[in-house]
C-alpha positions in Angstrom: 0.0 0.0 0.0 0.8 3.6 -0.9 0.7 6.4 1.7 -0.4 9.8 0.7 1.8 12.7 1.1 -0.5 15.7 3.0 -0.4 18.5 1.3 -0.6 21.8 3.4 -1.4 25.7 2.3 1.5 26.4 3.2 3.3 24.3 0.8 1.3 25.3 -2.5 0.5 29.1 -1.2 1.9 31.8 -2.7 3.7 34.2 0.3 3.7 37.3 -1.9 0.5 39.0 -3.6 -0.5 42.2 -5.7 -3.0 44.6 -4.5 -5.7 46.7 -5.7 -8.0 49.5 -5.2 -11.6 48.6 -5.9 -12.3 52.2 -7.4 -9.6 52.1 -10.3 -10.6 50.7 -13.5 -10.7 47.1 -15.1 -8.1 48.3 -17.4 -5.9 49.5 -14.4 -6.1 45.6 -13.2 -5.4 44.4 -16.5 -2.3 46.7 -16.5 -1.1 45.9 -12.9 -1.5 42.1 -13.9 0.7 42.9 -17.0 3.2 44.6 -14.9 3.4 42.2 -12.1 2.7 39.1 -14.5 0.0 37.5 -12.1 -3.7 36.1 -13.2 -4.9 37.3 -9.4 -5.3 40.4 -7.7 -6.4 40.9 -4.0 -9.0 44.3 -3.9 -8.2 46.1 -0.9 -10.4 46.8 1.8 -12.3 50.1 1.5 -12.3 50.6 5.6 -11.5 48.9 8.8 -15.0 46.7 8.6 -15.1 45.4 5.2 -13.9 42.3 3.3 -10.8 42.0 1.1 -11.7 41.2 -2.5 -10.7 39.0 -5.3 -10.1 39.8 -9.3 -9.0 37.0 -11.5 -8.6 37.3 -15.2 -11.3 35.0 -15.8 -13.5 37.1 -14.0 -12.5 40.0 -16.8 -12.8 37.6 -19.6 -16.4 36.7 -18.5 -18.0 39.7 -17.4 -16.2 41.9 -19.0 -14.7 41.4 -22.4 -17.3 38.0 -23.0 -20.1 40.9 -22.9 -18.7 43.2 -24.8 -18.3 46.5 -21.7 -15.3 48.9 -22.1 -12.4 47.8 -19.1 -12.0 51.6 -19.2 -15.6 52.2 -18.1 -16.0 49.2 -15.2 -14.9 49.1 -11.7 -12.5 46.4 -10.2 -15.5 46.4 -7.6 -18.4 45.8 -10.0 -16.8 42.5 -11.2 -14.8 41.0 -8.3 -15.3 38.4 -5.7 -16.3 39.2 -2.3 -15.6 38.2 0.7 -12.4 35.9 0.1 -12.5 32.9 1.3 -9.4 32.5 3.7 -7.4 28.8 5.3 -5.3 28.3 7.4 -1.3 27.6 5.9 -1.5 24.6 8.3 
């Protein structure tokens, strides 16, 4: 019999991420993406309270470009995911 390796967070996660404002523009994430050369951006919080959110570029492929809206004319906040779900790295 085989045993499985377990896998933790903490050995797939990534320790370093790219931030956002949820104001700026969807091609403001598409250019931050470009420059950092990542396919995820965290939203930052808008106060204290609030959630952090989550942009992908398939979330700007679908509800963006898929639909035909200008990236210049939509929010990062229109089109994100929100709340994040979070784990534990261990």
């Amino acid at each position: 019999m085989s045993e499985e390796k377990l896998v933790r967070v903490s050995d797939v996660m990534k320790s370093h991420f790219d931030t956002i404002d949820g104001k700026l523009t969807v091609a403001d994430a598409l250019r931050t993406m470009k420059h950092v050369e990542t396919k995820t951006l965290i939203v930052d919080k808008r106060h204290d309270d609030d959630e952090y959110g989550m942009v992908l570029l398939s979330d700007i492929a679908k509800h963006v470009l898929a639909v035909d809206r200008s990236p210049d004319r939509m929010n990062v906040y229109e089109i994100m995911t929100k709340p994040v779900v979070t784990v534990r790295p261990d």
